[in-house]
N, C-alpha and C positions, 0 to 999 in steps of 0.2 A: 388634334388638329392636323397632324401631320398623314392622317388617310384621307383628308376631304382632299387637302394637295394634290395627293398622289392619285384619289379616284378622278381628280379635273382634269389632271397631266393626261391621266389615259384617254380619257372622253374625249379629250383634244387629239390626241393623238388619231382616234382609228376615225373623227370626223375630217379631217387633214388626207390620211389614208383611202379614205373614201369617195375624193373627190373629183368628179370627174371634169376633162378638158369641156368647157363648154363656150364656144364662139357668139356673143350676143348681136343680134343683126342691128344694125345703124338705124334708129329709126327718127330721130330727130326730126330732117326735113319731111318725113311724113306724118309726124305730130303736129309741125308748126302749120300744116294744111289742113288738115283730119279735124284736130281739135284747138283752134283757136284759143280757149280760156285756157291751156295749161301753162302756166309761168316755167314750170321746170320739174322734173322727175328724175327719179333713181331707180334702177334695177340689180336687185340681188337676190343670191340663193340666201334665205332663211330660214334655223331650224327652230322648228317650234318643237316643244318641249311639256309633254302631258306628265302635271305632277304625279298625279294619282297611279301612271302603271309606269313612269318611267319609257315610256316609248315616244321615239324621236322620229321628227318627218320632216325635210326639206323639202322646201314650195321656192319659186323662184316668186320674188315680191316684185310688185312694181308700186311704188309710192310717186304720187305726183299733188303738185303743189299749185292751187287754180286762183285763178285770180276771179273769179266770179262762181255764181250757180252753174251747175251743167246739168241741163237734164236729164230723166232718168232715162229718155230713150237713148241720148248720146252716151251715159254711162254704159248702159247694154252691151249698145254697137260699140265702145271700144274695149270692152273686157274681152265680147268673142271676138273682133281684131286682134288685140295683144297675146291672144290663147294660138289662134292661126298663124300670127309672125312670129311668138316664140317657139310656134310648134312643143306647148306645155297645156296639159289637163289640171297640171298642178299650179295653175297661176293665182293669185292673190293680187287683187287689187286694192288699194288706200286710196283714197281720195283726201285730201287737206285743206 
């Protein structure tokens, strides 16, 4: 038991080490104009985690919370929105 500890400590450690200064742009009041059904959203960097080779990728998330349908053209149009204001290829959208 006492190497799974110590292999998590490390894994903690050099993703901590790793981390870069990132400024997230304000986009609030241009959500509440943009896309009207979102009730409320969260933006983070995410590591997702492939069991099979052990190789680790951070995506910056955006998870947002709708109070209705949105359709698929407005989902589109704001994934490539949310990819061009965070200036990320690595962006992840959720819809809830």
């Amino acid at each position: 038991m006492k190497d799974v500890f110590n292999c998590y400590s490390l894994a903690k450690k050099s993703v901590s080490e790793n981390k870069k200064e990132y400024k997230m742009p304000e986009i609030s009041e241009e959500i509440k104009i943009l896309f009207t059904v979102m009730k409320s959203y969260r933006v983070a960097n995410t590591i997702f985690m492939n069991n099979n080779t052990l190789k680790r990728n951070t995506v910056l998330q955006f998870t947002a919370t709708l109070a209705g349908k949105m359709p698929d053209t407005d989902k589109n149009r704001m994934e490539k929105w949310l990819k061009v204001r965070f200036n990320s290829d690595k962006l992840k959208v959720v819809l809830e």
